[in-house]
VEXDREN-2710 file (C-alpha; in Angstrom, 1 decimal):
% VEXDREN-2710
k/r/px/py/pz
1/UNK/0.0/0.0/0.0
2/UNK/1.4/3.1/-0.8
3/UNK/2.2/6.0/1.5
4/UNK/0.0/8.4/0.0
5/UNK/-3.3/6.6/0.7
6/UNK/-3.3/7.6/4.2
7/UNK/-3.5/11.5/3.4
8/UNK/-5.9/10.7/0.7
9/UNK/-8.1/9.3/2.8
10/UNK/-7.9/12.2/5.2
11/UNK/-8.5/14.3/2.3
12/UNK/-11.7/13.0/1.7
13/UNK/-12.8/12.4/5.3
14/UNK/-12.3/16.6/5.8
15/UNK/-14.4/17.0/2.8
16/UNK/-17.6/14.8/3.6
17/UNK/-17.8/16.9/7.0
18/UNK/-17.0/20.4/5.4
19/UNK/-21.2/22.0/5.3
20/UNK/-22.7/22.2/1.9
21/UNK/-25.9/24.5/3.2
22/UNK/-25.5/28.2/1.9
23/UNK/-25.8/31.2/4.5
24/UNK/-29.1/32.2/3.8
25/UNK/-31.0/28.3/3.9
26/UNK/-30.4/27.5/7.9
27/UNK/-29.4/29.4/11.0
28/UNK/-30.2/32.8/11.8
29/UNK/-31.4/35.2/8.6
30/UNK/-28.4/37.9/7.9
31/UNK/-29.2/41.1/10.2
32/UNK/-31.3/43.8/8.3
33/UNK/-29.3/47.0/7.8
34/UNK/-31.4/49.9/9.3
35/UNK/-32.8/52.5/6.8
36/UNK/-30.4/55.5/7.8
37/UNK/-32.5/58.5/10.0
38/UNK/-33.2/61.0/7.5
39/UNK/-31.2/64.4/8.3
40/UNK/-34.1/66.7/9.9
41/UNK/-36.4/69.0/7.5
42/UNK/-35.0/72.7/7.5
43/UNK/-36.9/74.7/9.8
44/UNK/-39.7/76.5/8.1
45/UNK/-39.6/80.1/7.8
46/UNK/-41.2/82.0/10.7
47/UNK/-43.5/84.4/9.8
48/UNK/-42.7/88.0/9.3
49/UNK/-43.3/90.3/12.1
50/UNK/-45.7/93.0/12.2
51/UNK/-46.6/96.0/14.4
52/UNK/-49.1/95.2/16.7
53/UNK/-50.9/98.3/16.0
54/UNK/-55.0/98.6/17.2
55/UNK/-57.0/100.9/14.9
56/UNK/-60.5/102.8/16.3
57/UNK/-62.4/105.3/14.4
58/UNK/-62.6/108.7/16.5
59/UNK/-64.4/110.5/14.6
60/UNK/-66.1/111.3/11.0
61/UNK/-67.0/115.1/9.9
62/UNK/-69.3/114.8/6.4
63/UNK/-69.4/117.8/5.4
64/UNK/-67.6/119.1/2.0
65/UNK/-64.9/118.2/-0.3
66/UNK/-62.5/121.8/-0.1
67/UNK/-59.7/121.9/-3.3
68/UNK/-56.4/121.3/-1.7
69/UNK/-54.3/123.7/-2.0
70/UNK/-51.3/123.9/-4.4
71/UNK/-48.5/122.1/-3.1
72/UNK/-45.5/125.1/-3.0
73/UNK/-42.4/124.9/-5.0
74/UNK/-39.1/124.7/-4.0
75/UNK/-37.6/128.7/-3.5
76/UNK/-34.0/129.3/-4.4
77/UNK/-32.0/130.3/-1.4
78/UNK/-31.7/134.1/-2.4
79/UNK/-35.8/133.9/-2.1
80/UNK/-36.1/132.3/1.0
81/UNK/-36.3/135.7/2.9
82/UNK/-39.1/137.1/0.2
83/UNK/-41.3/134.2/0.4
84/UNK/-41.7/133.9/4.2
85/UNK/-42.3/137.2/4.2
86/UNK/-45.0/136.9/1.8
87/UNK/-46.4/133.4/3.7
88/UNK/-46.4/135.6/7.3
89/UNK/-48.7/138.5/4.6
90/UNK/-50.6/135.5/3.7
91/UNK/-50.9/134.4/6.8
92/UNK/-52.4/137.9/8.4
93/UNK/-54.6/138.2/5.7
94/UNK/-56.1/134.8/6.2
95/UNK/-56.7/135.5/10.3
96/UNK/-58.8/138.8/9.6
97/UNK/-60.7/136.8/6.9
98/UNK/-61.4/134.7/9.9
99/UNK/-62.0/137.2/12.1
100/UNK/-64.4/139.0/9.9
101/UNK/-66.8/136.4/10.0
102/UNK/-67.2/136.0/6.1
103/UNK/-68.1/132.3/5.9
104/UNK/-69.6/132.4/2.8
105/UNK/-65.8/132.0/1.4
106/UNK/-65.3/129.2/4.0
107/UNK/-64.9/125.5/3.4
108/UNK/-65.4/122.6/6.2
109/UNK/-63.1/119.7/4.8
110/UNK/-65.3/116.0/5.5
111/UNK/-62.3/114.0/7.2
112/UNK/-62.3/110.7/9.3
113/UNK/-59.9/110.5/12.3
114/UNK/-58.6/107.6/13.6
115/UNK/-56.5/106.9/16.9
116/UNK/-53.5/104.2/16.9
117/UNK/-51.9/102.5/19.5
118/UNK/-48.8/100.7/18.6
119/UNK/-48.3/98.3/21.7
120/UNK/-45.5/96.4/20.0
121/UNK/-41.4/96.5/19.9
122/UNK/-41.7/96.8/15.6
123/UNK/-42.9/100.2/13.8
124/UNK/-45.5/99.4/11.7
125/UNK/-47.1/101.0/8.1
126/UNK/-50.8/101.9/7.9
127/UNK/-52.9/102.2/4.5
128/UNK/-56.0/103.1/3.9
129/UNK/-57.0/100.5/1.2
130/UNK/-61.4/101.4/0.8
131/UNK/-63.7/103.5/2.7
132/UNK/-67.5/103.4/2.5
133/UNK/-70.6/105.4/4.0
134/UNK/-73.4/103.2/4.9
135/UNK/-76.7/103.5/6.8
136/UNK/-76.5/103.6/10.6
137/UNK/-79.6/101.0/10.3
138/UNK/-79.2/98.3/8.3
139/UNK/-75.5/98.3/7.6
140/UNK/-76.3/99.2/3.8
141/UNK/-73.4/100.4/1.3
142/UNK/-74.3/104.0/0.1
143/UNK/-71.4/105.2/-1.4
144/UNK/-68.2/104.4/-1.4
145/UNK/-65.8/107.5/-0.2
146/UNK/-62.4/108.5/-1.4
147/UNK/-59.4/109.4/1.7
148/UNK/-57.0/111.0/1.0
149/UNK/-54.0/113.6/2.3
150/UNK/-53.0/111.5/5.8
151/UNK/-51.9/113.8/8.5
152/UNK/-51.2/113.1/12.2
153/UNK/-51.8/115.4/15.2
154/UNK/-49.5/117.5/17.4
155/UNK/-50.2/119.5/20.3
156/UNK/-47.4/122.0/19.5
157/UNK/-47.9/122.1/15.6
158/UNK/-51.5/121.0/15.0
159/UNK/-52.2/118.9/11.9
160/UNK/-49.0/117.9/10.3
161/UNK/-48.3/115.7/6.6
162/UNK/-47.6/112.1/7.8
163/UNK/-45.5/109.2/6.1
164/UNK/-47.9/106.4/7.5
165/UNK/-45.9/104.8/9.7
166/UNK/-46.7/104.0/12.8
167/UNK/-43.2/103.5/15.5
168/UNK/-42.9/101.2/17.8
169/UNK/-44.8/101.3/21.7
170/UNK/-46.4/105.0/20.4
171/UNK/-49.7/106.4/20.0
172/UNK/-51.0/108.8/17.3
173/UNK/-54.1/110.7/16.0
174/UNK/-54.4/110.7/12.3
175/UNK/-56.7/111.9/10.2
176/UNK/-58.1/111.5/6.6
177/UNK/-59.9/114.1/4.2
178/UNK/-62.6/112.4/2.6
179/UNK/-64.4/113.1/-0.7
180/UNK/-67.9/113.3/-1.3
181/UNK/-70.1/110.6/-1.8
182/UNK/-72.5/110.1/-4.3
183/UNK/-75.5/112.1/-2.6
184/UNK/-78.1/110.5/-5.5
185/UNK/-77.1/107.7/-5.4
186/UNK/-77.1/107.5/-1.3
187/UNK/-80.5/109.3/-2.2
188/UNK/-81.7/106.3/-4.4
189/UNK/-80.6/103.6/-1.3
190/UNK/-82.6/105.2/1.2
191/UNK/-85.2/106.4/-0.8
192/UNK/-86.9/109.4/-2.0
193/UNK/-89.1/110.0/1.7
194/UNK/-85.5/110.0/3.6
195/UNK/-83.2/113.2/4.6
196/UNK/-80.0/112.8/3.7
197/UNK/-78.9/115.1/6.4
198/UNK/-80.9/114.1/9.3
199/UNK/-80.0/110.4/8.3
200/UNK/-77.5/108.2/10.9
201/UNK/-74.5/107.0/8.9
202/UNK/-71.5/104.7/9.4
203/UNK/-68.1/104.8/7.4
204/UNK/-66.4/101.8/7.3
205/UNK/-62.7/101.4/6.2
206/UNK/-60.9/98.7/5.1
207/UNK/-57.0/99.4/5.9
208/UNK/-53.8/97.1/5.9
209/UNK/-50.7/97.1/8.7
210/UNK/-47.8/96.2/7.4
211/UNK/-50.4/94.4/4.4
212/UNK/-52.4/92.4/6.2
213/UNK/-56.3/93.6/6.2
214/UNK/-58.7/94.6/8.5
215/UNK/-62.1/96.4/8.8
216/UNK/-63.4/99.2/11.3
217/UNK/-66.3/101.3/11.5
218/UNK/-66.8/104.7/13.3
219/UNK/-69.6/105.2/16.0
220/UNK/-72.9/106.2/14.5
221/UNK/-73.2/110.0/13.3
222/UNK/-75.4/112.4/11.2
223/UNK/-74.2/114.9/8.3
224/UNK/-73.4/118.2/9.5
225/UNK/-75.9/120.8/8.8
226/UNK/-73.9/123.6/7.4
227/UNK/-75.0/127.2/7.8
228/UNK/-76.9/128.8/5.0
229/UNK/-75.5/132.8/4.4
230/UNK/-78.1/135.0/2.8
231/UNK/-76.2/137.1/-0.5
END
């Protein structure tokens, strides 16, 4: 017998005991890989900021719809002197005109006035986006109203222009001419029988800080009767 059959026949003994079963037919399943944690969503925008700014009608006068006067130009330096002179003439002669009592030559602007307290750390922007008249007793849309000129109120100065803006933890009295409405047509609503100036009215006004929109309406209150001058 020769020498090599001995390590052949360990040869074949170590391969009838090697397993033939592959990894995935017996013992444990392979571990499943986790699906990886997704990376967390940018955070979403906040939303912008805005004044917090409360808005009450004070007032409305309804009475007529004066020409604005002519916006002045621009003097050269050398003029300066001349033209405040000629404001201070202006000036005198519009007190005695006053004093004299002529109304027939006067005009009662219509205006709204609104007061605005700012509670908030931002500054804020008010518009004036619609306003309407409507009937003090069933809420019905007359006419619709045009505002213009803004101006706020100072005790020193009086009634000064104004940019609209609101600042921050402040309170302001503004006010708003106001055009006419259409007095047949708020005529044709109420019908013929009613008196237009003994008639309750409301204006309502849609207006925007810092663009979002909101709705107030003034108290209840009836057209100034203006004074009749006999020529």
């Amino acid at each position: 017998m020769s020498t090599r059959t001995p390590a052949l026949l360990i040869v074949l003994l170590l391969a009838a005991c090697t397993p033939h079963d592959g990894p995935t037919t017996r013992g444990n399943p392979p571990a499943i890989v986790a699906n990886p944690t997704p990376a967390d969503p940018p955070p979403a925008d906040h939303p912008t900021a805005t004044a917090s700014i409360t808005i009450a009608v004070a007032s409305v006068q309804l009475e007529q719809d004066c020409p604005d006067p002519p916006t002045p130009a621009t003097a050269p330096e050398h003029e300066t002197e001349r033209s405040t002179t000629e404001r201070q003439q202006r000036r005198n002669l519009g007190e005695e005109a006053k004093r004299s009592g002529d109304s027939r030559m006067a005009c009662a602007q219509s205006s709204v006035q609104l007061s605005l307290a700012n509670t908030g750390a931002l500054p804020g922007t008010l518009r004036v986006l619609r306003v309407r008249l409507l009937d003090a007793a069933q809420k019905r849309e007359l006419s619709p109203l045009r505002a213009r000129t803004p101006t706020r109120w100072s005790e020193r100065d009086g009634y000064l222009p104004w940019d609209e803006q609101v600042p921050a933890n402040a309170s302001l009295q503004v006010a708003y001419k106001l055009g006419d409405p259409d007095w047949a047509q708020v005529q044709r609503v109420l019908g013929a029988s009613a008196s237009i100036d003994n008639q309750p009215y409301i204006v309502e006004l849609d207006v925007s800080v810092d663009e979002r929109e909101q709705t107030v309406r003034s108290p209840e209150f009836v057209r100034r009767q203006l004074d009749m001058v006999e020529t």
